[in-house]
C-alpha positions in Angstrom: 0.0 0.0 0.0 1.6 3.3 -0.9 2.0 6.2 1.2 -1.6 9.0 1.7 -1.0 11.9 -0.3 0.2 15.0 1.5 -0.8 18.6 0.7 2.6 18.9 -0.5 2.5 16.1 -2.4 -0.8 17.2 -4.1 0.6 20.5 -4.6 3.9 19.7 -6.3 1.2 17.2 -8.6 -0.8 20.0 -9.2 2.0 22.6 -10.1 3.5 20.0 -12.5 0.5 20.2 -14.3 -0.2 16.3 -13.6 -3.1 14.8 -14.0 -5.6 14.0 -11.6 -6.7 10.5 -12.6 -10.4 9.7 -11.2 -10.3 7.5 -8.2 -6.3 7.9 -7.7 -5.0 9.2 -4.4 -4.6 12.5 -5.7 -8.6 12.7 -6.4 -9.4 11.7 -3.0 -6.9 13.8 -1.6 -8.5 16.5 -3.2 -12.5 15.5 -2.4 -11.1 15.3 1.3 -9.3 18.7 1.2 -12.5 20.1 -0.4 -14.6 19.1 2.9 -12.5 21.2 4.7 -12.7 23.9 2.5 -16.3 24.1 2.4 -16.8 24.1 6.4 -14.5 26.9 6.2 -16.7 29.1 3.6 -19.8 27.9 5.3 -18.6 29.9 8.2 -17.0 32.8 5.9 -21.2 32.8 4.6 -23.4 32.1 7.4 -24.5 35.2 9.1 -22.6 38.8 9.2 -19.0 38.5 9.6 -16.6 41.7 10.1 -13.8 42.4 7.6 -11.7 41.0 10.2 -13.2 37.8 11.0 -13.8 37.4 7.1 -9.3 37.8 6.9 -8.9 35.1 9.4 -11.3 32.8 8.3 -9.1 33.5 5.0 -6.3 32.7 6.2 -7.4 29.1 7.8 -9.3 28.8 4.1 -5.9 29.4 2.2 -3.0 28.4 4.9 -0.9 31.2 4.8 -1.9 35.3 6.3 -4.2 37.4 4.6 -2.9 41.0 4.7 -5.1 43.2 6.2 -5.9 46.2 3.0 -7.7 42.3 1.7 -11.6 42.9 1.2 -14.0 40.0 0.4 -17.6 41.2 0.7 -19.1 37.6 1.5 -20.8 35.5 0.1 -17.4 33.7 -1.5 -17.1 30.2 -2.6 -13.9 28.5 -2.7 -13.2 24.7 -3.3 -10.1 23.7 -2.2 -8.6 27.1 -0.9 -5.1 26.0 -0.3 -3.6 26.5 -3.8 -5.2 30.8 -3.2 -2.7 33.2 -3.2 -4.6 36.9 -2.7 -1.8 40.0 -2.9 -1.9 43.0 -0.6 -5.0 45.8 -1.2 -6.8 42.5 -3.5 -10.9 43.8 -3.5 -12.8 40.4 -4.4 -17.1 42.0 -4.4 -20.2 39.3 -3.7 -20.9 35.9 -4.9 -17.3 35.2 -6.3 -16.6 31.9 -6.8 -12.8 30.5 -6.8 -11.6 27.3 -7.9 -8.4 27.4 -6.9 -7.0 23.4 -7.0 -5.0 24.4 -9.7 -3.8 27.3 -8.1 -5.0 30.9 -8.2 -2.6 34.0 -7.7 -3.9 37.3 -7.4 -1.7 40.3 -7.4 -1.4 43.2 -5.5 -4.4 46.1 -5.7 -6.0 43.8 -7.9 -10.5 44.4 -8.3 -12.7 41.1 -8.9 -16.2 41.9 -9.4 -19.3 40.4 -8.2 -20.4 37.2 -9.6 -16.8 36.3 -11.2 -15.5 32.9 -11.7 -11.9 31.5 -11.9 -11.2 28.0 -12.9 -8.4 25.9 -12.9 -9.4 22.2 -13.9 -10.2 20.9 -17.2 -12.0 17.7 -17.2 -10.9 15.3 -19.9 -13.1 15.5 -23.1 -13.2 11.5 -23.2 -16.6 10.6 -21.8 -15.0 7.3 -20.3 -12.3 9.3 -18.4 -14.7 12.2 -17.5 -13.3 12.4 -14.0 -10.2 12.7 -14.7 -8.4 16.2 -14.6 -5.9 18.5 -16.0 -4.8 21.6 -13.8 -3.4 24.6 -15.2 -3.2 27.9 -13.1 -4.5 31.3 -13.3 -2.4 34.3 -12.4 -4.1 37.8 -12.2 -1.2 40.0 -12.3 -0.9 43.4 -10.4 -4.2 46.4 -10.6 -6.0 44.1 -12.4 -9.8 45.0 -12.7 -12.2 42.0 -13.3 -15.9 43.5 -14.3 -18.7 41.9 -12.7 -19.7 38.1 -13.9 -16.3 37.5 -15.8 -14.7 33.9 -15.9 -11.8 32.9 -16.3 -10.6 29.4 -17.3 -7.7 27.3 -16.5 -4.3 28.4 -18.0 -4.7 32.4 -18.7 -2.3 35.0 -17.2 -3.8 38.6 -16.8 -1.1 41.1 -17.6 -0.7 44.0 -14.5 -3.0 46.7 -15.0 -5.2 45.3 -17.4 -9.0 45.6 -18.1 -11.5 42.5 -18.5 -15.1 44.2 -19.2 -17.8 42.8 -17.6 -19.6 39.1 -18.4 -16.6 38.5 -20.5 -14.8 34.7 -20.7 -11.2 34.7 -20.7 -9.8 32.0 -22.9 -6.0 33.0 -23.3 -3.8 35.7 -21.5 -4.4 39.2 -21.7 -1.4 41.9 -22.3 -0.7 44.4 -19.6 -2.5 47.2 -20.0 -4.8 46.6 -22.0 -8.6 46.3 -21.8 -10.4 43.0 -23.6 -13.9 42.0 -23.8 -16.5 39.4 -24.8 -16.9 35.9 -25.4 -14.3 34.8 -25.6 -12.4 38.3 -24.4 -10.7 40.2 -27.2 -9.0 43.0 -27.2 -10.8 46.2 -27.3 -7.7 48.8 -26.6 -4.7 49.6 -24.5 -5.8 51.6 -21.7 -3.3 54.3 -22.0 -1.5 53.7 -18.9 1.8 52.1 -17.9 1.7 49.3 -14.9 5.1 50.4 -12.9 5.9 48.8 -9.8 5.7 50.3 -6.5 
């Protein structure tokens, strides 16, 4: 009998890009981790909680300290929560949901607007191997803006300082400073200003 999966043993799968065969120890890994997860954002959801209580219930959810400029106006769904990485002065508004097995880095002074989704597992297109799954990560880089209802699928990078308008699906990365839209996104224009580090 081999050894039970470790978070950092599902992490290191998952940032290989491995695949997650249905029923392997990796996808029970995962389903366990997941249980844990939602307990967590069934507390982050259930009844008022202050920005505080919301940044520590964070910080259980993702395993590491959420700074305190971080502002998630509940409710927020997350399935896994320990592949999140949220930057410093990060604004995520109401019913975002996050799935984040992949992984999921948001930079710095970055806006996510209501209703958006991120998503970092493909399933596999065979209908035999349906459960089995490819991650691929999403990176929001630094000032990003997210309009409300956008999604984002497994795989893109969001260039600092760029634009997504609202109800769009992102389906490749998006250039720095520059503002897409649609589905999928494309790009509309550069929005005139230059991303420069702090």
């Amino acid at each position: 009998m081999s050894d039970p999966v470790t978070l950092a043993d599902f992490l290191a799968h998952v940032r290989r890009g491995a695949l997650i065969r249905g029923g392997s120890p990796e996808h029970h890994f995962m389903h366990g981790a997941a249980q844990e997860a939602l307990r967590i954002v069934a507390d982050i959801n259930t009844g008022y909680r202050t920005p505080e209580e919301v940044r520590d219930l964070l910080s259980e959810l993702t395993g590491r300290p959420v700074h305190h400029s971080v502002t998630v106006f509940p409710p927020f769904h997350s399935e896994f929560g320990q592949n999140l990485e949220i930057g410093r002065d990060v604004f995520i508004n109401l019913g975002c949901r996050f799935q984040d097995t992949g992984g999921i880095t948001i930079g710095d002074g970055s806006l996510i607007g209501h209703g958006s989704t991120l998503t970092t597992l493909n399933h596999s297109v065979d209908p035999e191997r349906r459960t089995d799954m490819v991650p691929a990560p999403v990176t929001i880089g630094r000032r990003v803006w997210l309009g409300a209802g956008v999604t984002v699928v497994p795989g893109v990078t969001i260039g600092d300082g760029a634009v997504v308008g609202a109800g769009s699906v992102v389906t490749r990365d998006v250039a720095a400073d520059t503002i897409v839209a649609g589905v999928p996104a494309r790009l509309i224009r550069e929005t005139g200003y230059a991303s420069s580090p702090d």
